[in-house]
C-alpha positions as CSV (number, residue, x, y, z in Angstrom):
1,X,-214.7,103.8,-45.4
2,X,-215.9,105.9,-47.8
3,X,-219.8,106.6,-49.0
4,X,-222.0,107.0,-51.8
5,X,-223.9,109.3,-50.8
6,X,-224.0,112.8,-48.6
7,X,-225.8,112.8,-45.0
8,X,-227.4,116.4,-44.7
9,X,-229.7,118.5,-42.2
10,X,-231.2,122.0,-41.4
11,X,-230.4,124.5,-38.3
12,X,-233.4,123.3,-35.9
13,X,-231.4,120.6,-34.8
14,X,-229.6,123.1,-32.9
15,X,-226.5,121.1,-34.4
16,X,-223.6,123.0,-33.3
17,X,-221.4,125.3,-36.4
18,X,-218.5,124.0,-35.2
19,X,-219.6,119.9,-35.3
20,X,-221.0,120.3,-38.3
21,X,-218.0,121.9,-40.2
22,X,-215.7,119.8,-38.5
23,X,-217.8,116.6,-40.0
24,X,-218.4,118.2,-43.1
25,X,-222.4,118.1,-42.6
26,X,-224.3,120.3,-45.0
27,X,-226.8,122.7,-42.5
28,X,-229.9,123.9,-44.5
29,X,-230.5,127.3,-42.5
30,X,-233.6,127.6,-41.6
31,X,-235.3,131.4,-41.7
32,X,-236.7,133.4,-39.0
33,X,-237.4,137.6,-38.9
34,X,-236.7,140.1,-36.1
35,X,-237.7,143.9,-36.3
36,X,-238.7,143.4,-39.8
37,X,-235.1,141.5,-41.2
38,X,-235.1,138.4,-42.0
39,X,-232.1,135.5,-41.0
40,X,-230.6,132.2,-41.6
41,X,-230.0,130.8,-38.5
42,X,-226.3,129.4,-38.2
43,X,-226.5,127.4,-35.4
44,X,-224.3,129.7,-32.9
45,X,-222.0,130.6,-35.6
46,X,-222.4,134.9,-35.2
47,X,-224.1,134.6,-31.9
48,X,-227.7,135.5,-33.2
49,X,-229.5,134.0,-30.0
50,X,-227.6,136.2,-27.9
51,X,-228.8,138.9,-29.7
52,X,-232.2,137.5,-30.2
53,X,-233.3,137.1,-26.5
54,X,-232.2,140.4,-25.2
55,X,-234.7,141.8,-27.9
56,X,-237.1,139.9,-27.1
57,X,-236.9,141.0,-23.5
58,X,-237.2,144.4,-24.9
59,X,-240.1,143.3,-26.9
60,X,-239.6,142.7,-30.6
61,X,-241.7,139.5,-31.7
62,X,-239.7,137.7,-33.8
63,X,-241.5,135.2,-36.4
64,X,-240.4,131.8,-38.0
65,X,-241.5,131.1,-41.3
66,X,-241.3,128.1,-44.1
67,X,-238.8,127.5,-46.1
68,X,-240.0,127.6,-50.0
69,X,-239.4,124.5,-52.2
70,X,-237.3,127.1,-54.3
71,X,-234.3,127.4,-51.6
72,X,-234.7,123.6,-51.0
73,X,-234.0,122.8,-54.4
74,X,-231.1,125.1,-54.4
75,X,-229.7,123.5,-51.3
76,X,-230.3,119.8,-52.8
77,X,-229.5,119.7,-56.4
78,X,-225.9,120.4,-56.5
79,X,-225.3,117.5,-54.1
80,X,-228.0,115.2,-56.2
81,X,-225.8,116.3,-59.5
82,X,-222.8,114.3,-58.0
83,X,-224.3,112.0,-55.0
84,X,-227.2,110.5,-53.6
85,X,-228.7,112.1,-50.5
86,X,-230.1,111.1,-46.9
87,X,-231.5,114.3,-45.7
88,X,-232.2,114.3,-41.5
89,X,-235.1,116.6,-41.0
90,X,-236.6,118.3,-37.6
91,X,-240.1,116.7,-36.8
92,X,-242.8,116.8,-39.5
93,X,-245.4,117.8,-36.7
94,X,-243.4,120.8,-36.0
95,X,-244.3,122.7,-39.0
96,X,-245.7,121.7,-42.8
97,X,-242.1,122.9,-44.3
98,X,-241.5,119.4,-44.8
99,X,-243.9,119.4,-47.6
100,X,-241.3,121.8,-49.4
101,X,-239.0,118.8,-48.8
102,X,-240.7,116.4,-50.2
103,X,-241.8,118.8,-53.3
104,X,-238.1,119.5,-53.9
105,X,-237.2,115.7,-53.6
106,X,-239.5,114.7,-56.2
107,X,-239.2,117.3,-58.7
108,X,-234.9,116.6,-58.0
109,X,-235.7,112.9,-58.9
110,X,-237.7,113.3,-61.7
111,X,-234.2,115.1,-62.8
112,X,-232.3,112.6,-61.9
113,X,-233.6,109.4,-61.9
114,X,-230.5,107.4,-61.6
115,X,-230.1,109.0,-57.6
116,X,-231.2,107.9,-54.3
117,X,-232.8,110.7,-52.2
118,X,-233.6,110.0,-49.0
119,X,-235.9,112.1,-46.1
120,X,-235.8,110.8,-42.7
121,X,-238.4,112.6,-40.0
122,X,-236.4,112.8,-36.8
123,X,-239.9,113.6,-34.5
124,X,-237.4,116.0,-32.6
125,X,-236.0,119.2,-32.6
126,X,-232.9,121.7,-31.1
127,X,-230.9,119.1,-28.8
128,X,-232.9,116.1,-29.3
129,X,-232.4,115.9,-33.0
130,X,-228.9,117.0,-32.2
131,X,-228.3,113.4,-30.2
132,X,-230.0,111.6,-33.0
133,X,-227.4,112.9,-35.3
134,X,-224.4,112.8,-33.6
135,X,-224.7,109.2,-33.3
136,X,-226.5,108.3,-36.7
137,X,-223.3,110.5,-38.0
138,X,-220.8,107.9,-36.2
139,X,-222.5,105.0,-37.9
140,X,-222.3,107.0,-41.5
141,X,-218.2,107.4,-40.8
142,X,-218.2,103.9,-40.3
143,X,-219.9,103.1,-43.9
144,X,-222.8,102.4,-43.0
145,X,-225.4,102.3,-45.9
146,X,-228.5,104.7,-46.4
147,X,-230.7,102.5,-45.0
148,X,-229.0,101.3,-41.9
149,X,-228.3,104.8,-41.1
150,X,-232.3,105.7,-41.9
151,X,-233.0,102.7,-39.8
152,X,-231.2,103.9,-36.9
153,X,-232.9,106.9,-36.6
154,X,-236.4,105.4,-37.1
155,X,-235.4,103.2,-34.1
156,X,-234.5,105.2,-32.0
157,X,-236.0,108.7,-32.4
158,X,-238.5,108.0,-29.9
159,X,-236.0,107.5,-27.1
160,X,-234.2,111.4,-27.3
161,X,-236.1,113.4,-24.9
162,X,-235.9,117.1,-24.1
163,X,-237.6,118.1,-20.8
164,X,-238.2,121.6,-20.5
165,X,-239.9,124.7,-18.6
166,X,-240.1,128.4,-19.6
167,X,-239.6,131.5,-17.7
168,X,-243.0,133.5,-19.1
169,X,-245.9,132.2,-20.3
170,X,-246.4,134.9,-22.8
171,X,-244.8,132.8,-25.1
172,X,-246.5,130.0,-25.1
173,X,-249.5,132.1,-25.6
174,X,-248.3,133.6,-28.9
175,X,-247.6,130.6,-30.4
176,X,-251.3,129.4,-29.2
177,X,-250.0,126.9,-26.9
178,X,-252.1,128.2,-24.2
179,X,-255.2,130.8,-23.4
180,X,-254.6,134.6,-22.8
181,X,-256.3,133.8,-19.7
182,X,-254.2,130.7,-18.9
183,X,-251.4,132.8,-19.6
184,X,-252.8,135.6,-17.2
185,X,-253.6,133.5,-14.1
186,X,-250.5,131.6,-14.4
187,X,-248.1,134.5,-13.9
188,X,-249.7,135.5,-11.6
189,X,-249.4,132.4,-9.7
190,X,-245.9,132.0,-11.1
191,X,-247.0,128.6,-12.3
192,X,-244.6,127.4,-14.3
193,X,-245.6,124.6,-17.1
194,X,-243.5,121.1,-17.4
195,X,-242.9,120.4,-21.0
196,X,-242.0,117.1,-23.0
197,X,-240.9,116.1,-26.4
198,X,-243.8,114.1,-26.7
199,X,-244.5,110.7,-28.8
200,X,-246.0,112.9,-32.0
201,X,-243.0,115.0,-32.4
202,X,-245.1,118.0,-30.8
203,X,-244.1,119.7,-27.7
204,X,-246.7,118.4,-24.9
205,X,-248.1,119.6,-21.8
206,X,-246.7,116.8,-19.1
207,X,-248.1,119.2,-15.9
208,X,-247.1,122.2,-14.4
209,X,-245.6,123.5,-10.6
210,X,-245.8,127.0,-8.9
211,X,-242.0,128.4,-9.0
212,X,-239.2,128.0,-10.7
213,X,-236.9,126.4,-8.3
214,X,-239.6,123.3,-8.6
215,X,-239.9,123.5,-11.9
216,X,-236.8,122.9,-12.3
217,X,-236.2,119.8,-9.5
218,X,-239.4,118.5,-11.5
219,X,-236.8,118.6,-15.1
220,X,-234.4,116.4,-13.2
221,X,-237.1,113.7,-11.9
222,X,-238.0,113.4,-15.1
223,X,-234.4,112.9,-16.6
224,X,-233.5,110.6,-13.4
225,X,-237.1,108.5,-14.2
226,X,-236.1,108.1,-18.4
227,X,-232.7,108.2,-19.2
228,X,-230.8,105.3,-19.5
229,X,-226.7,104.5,-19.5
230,X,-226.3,108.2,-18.4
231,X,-222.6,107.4,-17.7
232,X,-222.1,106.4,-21.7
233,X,-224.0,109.4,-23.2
234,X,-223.8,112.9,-23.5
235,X,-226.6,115.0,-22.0
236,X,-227.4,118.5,-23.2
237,X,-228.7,121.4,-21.4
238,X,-230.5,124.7,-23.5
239,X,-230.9,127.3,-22.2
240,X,-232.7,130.3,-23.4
241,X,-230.2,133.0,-22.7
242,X,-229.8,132.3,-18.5
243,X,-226.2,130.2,-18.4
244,X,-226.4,131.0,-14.3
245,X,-229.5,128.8,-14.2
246,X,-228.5,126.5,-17.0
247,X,-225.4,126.1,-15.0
248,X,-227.8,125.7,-11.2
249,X,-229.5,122.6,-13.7
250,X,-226.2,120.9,-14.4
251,X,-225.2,121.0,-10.2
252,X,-229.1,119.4,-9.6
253,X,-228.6,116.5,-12.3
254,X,-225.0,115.9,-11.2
255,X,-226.2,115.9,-7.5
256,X,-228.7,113.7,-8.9
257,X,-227.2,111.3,-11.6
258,X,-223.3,111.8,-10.4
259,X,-222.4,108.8,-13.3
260,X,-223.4,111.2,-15.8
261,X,-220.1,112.0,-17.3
262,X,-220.5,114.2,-20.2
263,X,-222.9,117.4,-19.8
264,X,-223.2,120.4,-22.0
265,X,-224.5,123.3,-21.5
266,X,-225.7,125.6,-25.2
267,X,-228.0,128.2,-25.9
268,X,-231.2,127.3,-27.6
269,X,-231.4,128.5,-31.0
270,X,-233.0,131.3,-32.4
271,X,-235.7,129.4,-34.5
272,X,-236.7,127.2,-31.6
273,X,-235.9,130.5,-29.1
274,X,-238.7,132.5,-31.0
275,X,-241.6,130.3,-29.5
276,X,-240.2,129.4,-26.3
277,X,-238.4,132.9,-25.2
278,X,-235.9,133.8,-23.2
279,X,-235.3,131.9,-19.9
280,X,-236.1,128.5,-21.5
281,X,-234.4,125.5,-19.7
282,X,-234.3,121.8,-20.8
283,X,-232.5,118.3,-20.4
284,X,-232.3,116.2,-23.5
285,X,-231.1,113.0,-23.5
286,X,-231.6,109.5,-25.0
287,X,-233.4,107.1,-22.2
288,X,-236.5,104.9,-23.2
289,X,-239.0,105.7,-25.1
290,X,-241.2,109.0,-24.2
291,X,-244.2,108.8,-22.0
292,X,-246.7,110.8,-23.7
């Protein structure tokens, strides 16, 4: 059945190139810089994250930055010209660039009046999002109006999790997640933090565990302890450039949850990859609604 109107997102869902041009899903790249040159990030279409985490691990600092409501509006209005517009955005307490969005969308409509333009906060990001929109994108091929797709998303975007642990705390301290000193006496501890998509969209302390080996049996307690129907849903490991360990993830949660069916392993990207680093790994999921 045909629609009325064009379901669109941006890069920091992660969304894979390939499902996206396959579904015909307008991507608004989202920017980042690295050694002073600036990128769109094509969700694994040129490889960039590979790239991206082997400088970092030679110790380039790469940094993220908004989106202007100029490239917004060039994104939007050509669809708005012929079609209205439901727009599926990464979470609002991420970063302020959705105020760009909603700048674009009113000037767009003051324009043209006669559309319907649509913004939908996901309160997710990379693979969460990505779940959110791989099933809100079924119910669009189905037909499904606006609304009901909007209303599945608002419904549910509190049940896609990501649960997820970083190699070095260095990068958590750039992005002022946590004290230089924190940051200090926790690699030297090799004390490793558990993170959660938490309830405000924002990436949450949950606790922490000295080595990696547990912090990574504590990612798959958490995933046995939320998910739910893991034998009729896919499940997505990121990793930040370390498939062996992404891979050592997938044998715990299969050891773990053996009905889960359908798990895939992708590399994190390089947006989301410039504040957690290299090393990153996460399950994400749909289950019931987050914790914290």
């Amino acid at each position: 059945m045909a629609n009325n109107y064009v379901f669109m997102t941006d890069s920091d869902s992660d969304l894979p190139f390939s499902f996206a041009e396959e579904r015909n899903i307008p991507v608004v790249k989202m920017p980042y810089t690295l050694d002073d040159v600036e990128y769109l990030d094509d969700n694994g279409k040129t490889g960039q994250e590979k790239i991206l985490f082997k400088r970092m691990r030679e110790g380039s600092v790469p940094i993220t930055s908004l989106l202007p409501t100029a490239a917004y509006l060039e994104y939007f209005e050509p669809i708005l010209k012929e079609n209205d517009l439901l727009f599926v955005a990464f979470s609002s307490n991420m970063s302020n660039t959705i105020q760009n969005v909603f700048e674009a969308r009113e000037e767009l409509l003051k324009k043209y009046p006669e559309r319907k333009f649509k913004v939908v906060d996901t309160l997710s990001i990379s693979a969460p999002m990505t779940l959110l929109l791989k099933k809100s994108h079924d119910l669009y091929l189905t037909g499904a109006s606006m609304e009901e797709v909007e209303n599945w998303i608002m419904d549910n975007r509190l049940k896609s999790h990501a649960w997820l642990t970083v190699e070095d705390l260095v990068y958590l301290k750039r992005g002022g997640r946590i004290t230089s000193t924190s940051a200090f006496f926790g690699s030297m501890l090799d004390i490793k933090p558990i993170l959660t998509l938490g309830k405000s969209g924002k990436i949450e302390p949950e606790g922490k565990v000295q080595g990696r080996k547990k912090a990574l049996r504590t990612l798959v307690e958490r995933t046995v302890e939320n998910i739910e129907n893991p034998e009729d849903q896919e499940i997505i490991i990121l990793h930040g450039d370390c498939l062996d360990q992404a891979e050592m993830l997938k044998n715990m949660l299969v050891f773990q949850l053996p009905e889960a069916n359908n798990i895939t392993i992708q590399m994190i990207g390089p947006v989301i990859g410039s504040h957690c680093g290299p090393g990153t790994l996460a399950i994400c999921f749909m289950g019931k609604e987050r914790p914290i």
